[in-house]
N, C-alpha and C positions, 0 to 999 in steps of 0.2 A: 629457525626450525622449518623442513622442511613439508611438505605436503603428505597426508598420515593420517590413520583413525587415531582422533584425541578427542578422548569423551570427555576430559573436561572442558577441551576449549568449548565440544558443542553445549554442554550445561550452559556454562557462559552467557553464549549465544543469544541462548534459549531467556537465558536471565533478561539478557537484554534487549531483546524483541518484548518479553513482558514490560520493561518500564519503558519503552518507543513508546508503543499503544496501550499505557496507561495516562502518561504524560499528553497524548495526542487527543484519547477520548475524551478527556477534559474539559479540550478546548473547542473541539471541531462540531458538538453539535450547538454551538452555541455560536458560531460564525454568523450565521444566517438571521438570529434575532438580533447579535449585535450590528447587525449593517443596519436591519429595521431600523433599531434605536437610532442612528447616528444618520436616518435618512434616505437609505436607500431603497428603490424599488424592486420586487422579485426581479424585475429585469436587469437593472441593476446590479443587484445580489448575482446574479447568473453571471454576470460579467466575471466580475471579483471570482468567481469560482473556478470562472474559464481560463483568466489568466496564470492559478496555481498551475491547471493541468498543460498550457502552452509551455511555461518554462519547464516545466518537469519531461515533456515530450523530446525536447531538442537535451535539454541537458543529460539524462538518464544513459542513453549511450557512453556520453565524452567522460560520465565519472566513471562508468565499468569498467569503461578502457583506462581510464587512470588506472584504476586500483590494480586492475591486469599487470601495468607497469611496475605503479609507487605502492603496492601494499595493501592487502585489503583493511589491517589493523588502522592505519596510519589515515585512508581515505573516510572509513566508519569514523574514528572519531575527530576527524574537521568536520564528517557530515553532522555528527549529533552537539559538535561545538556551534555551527553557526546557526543549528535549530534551534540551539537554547536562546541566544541570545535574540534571534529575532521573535520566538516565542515570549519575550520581556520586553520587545520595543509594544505586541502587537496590544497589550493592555492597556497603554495610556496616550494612544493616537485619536485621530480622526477618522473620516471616512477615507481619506486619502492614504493618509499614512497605515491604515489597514488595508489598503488597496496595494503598498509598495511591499509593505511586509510580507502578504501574503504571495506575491511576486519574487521574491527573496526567497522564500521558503520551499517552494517548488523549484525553487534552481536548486537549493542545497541540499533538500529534504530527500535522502534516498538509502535511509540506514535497514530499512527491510529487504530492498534487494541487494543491497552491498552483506547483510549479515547472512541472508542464503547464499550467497557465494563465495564468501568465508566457508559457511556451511559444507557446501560441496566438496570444497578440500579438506576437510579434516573430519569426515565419515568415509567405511566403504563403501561401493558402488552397491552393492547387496542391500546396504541401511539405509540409502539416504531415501527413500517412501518416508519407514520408519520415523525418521530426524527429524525430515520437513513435517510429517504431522505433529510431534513434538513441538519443534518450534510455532507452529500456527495455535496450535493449541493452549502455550503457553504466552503467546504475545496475545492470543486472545480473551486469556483472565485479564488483561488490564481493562476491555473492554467491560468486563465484567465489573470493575471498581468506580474507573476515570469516570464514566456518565452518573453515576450516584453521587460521585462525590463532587463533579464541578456541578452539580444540579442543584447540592446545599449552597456551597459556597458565591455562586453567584446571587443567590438571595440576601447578602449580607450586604453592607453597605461598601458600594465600590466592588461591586464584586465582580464582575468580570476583571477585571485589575488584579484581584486573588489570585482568580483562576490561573491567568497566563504567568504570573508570579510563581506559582506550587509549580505548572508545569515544567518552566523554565529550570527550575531548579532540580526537577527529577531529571533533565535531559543531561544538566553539566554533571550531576550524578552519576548515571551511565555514562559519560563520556569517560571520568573518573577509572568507573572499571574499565572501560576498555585500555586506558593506555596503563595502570597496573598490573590487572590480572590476564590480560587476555595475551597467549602467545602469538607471537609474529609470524605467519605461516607464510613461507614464501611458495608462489606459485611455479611449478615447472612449467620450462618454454622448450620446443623441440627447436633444433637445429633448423627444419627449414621458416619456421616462423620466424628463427632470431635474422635466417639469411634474407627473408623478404622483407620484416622490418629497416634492413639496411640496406635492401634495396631504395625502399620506399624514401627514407634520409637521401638518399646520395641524388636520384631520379628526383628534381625538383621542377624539371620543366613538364612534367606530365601533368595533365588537368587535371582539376579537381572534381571531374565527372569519372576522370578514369581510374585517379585512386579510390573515388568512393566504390566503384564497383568491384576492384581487387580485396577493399577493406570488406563489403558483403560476402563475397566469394570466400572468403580466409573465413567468416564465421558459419559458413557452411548454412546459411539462412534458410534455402530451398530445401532444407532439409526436415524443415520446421515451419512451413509457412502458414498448413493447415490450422496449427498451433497458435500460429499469431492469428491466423484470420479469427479463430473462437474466443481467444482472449478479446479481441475488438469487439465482436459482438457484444459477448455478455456483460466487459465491463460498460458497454453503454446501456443494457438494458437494466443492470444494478443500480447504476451511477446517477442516471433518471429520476429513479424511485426515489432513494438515497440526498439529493442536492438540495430538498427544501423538505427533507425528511421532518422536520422539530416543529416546522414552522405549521405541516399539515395537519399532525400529532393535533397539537393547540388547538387548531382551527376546529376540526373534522368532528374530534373524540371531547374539547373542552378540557383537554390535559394541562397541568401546571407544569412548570421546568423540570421540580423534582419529579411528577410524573414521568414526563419522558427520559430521564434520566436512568429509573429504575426500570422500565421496558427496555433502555437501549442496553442498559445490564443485563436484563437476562437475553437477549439478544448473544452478549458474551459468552455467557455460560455455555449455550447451546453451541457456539462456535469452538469452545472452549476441546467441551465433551464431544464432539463430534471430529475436533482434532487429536483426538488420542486415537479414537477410531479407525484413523485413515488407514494404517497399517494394517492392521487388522481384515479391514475390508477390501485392500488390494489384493492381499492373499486370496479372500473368498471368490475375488473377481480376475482373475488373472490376465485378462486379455485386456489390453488399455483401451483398446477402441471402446468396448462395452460400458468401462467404468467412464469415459466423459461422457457417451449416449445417456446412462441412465441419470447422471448429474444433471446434464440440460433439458432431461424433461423433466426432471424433480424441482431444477429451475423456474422453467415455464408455469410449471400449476401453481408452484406458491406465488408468482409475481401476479396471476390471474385472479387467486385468492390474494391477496393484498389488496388491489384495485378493485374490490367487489364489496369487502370486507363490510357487512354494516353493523358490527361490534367488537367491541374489544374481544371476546370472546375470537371470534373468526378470524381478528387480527391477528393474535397472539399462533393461536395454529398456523396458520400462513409460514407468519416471520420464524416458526420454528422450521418449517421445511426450507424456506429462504436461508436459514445460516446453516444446516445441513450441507443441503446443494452446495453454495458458494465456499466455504469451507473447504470440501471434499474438489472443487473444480478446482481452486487456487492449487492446490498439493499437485494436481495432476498434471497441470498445464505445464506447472513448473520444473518439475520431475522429467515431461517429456522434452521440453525443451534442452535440458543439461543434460540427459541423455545423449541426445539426438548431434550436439555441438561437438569443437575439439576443445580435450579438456584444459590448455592454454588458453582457450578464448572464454570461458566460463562467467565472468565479470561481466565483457561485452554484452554475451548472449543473454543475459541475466536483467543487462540495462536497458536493451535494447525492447525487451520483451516488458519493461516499465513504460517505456516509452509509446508501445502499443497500446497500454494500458492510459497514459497519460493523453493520450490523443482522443480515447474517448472521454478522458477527466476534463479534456479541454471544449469537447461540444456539449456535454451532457447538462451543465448548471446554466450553459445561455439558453437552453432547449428547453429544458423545467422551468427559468425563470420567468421566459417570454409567453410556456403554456399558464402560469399562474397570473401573466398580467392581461394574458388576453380572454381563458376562462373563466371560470369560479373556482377559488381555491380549493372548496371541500371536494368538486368531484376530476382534479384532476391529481395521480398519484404516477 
C-alpha cells in the first residue's frame, strides 16, 4: 500500500504508542531504585542512564534510515520485538546485567519515533498537528495506568521480576498487532534521491566525511537546525529533573512506591488531556514561532516551581504546567521538523531528531547523578 490518509492505520498507531508507554511506564520509574537495591550509587545510576541515551544517540539515525529503506511496519516491529525481550532479561539480572540490558535497549528502543513516521505517511499534510496530538495523547494514557500499576506490583514478592515480566509481554503484544493489523505503507522515493543513492553504492572511494555531509545535505538539516538546537535544550532541562525523579519523590515528600506511582499517573492524564488539545490550540495560535515561545516559557515557570516546591500541594501545580508545556512542545518540534524535510527522507529526519534528543538522554542522568552524590539529595531537583 502505498503512502495515503488511512485513519485506520493511524487508530493503530495511536493503539500502539498507548501500549509502548504503558509497557515502558511500568518499568522506568523504578530503574533508579532498582540500581539502589542491587548497589549502585546515584552516580553510578547516572552512569546506567547515560549509557541508554549514548546508544540511542548514534543508533536513532541508522534505524530511520533503515526504515526509509526496509519499511516502516517491518523496522517498528523488530524494534518492539527486541524491546520485549530485553525488557524480560532486565528482571532477573544483576547490576551488570542491568547495565547491558539497558545498553541493548537504547540501541533497539525507537518504536515512538519510528511510529511518528509511519504517522506522517498515512495522514494529510493539513492533519498531521491534529494526529500527532492524538497519538501523544493516547501513548500518554499509558502513562496514566503503567506507574499505578507497576507501583502495586513491585510491592509483591519478587516484584520487580513482575513488573518487567507484564511489561515484556505487553511489548510482544503490540508487536503482534503490528505484524497482523497494521498496513504496509510503502514510502515514496523521488527519482533524484534513488539517482544519488546509486550514486552513493557505486562512489565507494569517497570518504566517509564526504558522504556524511551529502547524507545531511539530502535531509535538508539547515533547514531545521533551530529546531534541533531547542529539542537539545529542553530535553536536558526535563531530562534533569526527570533522571532520579522517584528517588527525590521518596527522599524530599516521604512518598511510598505506590505513592509516586499515582503522581506519576496523573502526571499522564495531564499529558493525556492536554494532547487532545494540541489541535485545537494550533488553530487558536497560528504562527509556529509564538506557539514554541509560549511552550518554553510555560516551560521555564513550572521547572522553577518544581525546584522550589515545598509541598505536594505546589508540586502537583508545577508538574501540571510541566506536562502541558512539554506535551504541547514535543507535537510542535515534531511537526516542524517533518515539515520542514523532504518527504522521502521523513524516517531519517524523524531519527535523527531522536537522537538530538538522546544526546541530551546521554548527559543528563550522569549530571543529576554526580549532583545527588555531591549535594544533598532533598534540595537538588
Amino acid at each position: 500500500m502505498t503512502a495515503g490518509f488511512n485513519i485506520y492505520a493511524a487508530k493503530l498507531i495511536c493503539i500502539s504508542g498507548f501500549l509502548d508507554l504503558l509497557a515502558v511506564s511500568m518499568i522506568l520509574p523504578l530503574i533508579s531504585t532498582r540500581a539502589k537495591e542491587l548497589g549502585a550509587t546515584p552516580g553510578l545510576g547516572g552512569v546506567i542512564g547515560s549509557l541508554y541515551g549514548a546508544t540511542q544517540l548514534f543508533s536513532s539515525p541508522i534505524v530511520g534510515s533503515w526504515s526509509d529503506v526496509r519499511g516502516r511496519k517491518f523496522v517498528l516491529m523488530f524494534s518492539l520485538l527486541s524491546t520485549a525481550v530485553f525488557y524480560l532479561m532486565i528482571g532477573s539480572v544483576g547490576l551488570t546485567g542491568l547495565t547491558v540490558t539497558r545498553l541493548l535497549t537504547g540501541a533497539f528502543k525507537h518504536s515512538q519515533s519510528l511510529s511518528q513516521a509511519y504517522l506522517s505517511s498515512v495522514v494529510l499534510p493539513s492533519e498531521k498537528s491534529k494526529y500527532y496530538g492524538y497519538f501523544t495523547a493516547t501513548s500518554n494514557i499509558g502513562f496514566i495506568i503503567g506507574p499505578t500499576f507497576g507501583g502495586h506490583l513491585v510491592e509483591l514478592d519478587h516484584g520487580f521480576f513482575w513488573v518487567s515480566l507484564v511489561s515484556s509481554i505487553i511489548f510482544f503484544f503490540n508487536a503482534a498487532i503490528i505484524v497482523w493489523l497494521l498496513p504496509n505503507i510503502r514510502t515514496t522515493t523521488t527519482g533524484h534521491s534513488k539517482d544519488a543513492s546509486t550514486k552513493n553504492k557505486v562512489e565507494t572511494q569517497k570518504s566517509y566525511i564526504d558522504r556524511s555531509r551529502n547524507y545531511v545535505k539530502e535531509l535538508q538539516l539547515d533547514r531545521s537546525w533551530e529546531v534541533l538546537c531547542l529539542k537539545l535544550i529542553l530535553a536536558f532541562a526535563t531530562l534533569v529533573f526527570r533522571s532520579n525523579y522517584s528517588l527525590i519523590l521518596r527522599d524530599r515528600y516521604d512518598l511510598s512506591a505506590k505513592d509516586v506511582g499515582y503522581l506519576i499517573s496523573y502526571q499522564g492524564i495531564v499529558s493525556s488531556c492536554s494532547g487532545f488539545l494540541v489541535g485545537h490550540i494550533s488553530k487558536l495560535i497560528s504562527n509556529e514561532h509564538y506557539q514554541v515561545l509560549y511552550a518554553v516559557g510555560s516551560l521555564f515557570v513550572s521547572l522553577i516551581g518544581v525546584t522550589f516546591a515545598a509541598s505536594i500541594l505546589y508540586l502537583v501545580f508545577s508538574l501540571t504546567l510541566l506536562c502541558i508545556a512539554t506535551s504541547f512542545l514535543r507535537v510542535c518540534l515534531t511537526g516542524l521538523m517533518i515539515v520542514r524535510c523532504p518527504k522521502e527522507k521523513v524516517g531519517a529526519v524523524v531519527g535523527f531528531g531522536q537522537s538530538v534528543s538522546s544526546s541530551a538522554r546521554m548527559v543528563s542522568p550522569l549530571v543529576a547523578g554526580l549532583a545527588l552524590d555531591i549535594g544533598d539529595r532533598k534540595s537538588v531537583v
